[in-house]
C-alpha positions in Angstrom: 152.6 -9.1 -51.2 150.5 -7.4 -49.2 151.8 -5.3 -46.3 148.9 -5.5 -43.0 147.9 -2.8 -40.6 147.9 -5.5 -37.6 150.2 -6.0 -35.1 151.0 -9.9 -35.5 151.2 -10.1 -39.3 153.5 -7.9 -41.1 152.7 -9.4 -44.3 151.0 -12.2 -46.4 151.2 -13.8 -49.7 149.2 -16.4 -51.7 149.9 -18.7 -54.6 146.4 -19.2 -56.1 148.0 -22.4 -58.0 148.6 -24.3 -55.1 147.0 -22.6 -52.5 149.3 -21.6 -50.7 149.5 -18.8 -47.9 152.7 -17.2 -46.3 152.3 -15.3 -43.8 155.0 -13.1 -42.0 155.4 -12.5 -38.5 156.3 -9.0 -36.8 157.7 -10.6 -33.4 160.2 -13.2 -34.6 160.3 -12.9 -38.8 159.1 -16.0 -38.5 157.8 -17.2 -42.4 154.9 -19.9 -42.5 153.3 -21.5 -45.1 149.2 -22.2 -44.9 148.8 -25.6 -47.6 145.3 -25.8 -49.0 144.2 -22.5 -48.2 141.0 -21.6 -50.3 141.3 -18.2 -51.8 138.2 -17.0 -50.7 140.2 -17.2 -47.1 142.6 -15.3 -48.1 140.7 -12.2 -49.3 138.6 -12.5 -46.1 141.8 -12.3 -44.0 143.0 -9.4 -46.4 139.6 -7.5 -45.5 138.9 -8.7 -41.6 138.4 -6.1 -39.5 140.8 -7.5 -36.8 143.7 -9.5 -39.4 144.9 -11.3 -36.1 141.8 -12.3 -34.9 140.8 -13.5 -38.4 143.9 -15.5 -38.5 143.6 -17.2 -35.4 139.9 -18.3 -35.5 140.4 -19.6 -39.1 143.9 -20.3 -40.7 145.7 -20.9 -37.6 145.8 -24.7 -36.5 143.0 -25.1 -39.4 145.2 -25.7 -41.7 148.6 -27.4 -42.5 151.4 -25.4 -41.8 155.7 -25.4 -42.1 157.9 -22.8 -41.2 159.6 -21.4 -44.2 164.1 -20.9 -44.0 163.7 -17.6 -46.1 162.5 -14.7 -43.7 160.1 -13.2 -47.0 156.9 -13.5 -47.5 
């Protein structure tokens, strides 16, 4: 799992299987999971310049998404 150099996103996971994304939140701890994610999303968000930006403009409200009970990525 990934730890991020960007102030929204502490961290980020993905299950290639099922295409799946987790993402953790620095302000809350706050858990979500991304469904149908393609991977080549994923390593663009991994390598974005600006990881929030990235993650607003293309996984966020793109994709479906449910808050996860466990506070890990």
């Amino acid at each position: 799992m990934p730890y991020l150099q960007s102030p929204a996103i502490e961290a980020v996971s993905y299950d290639e299987r099922a295409h799946v994304l987790r993402a953790k939140f620095r302000a809350d701890g706050k858990v979500v999971a991304y469904e149908n994610v393609p991977l080549h999303v994923y390593d663009s968000l991994i390598f974005a310049d600006s990881i929030g930006d990235f993650f607003r403009d293309n996984i966020e409200g793109s994709y479906p998404a449910r808050e996860l009970r466990s506070r890990t990525a």
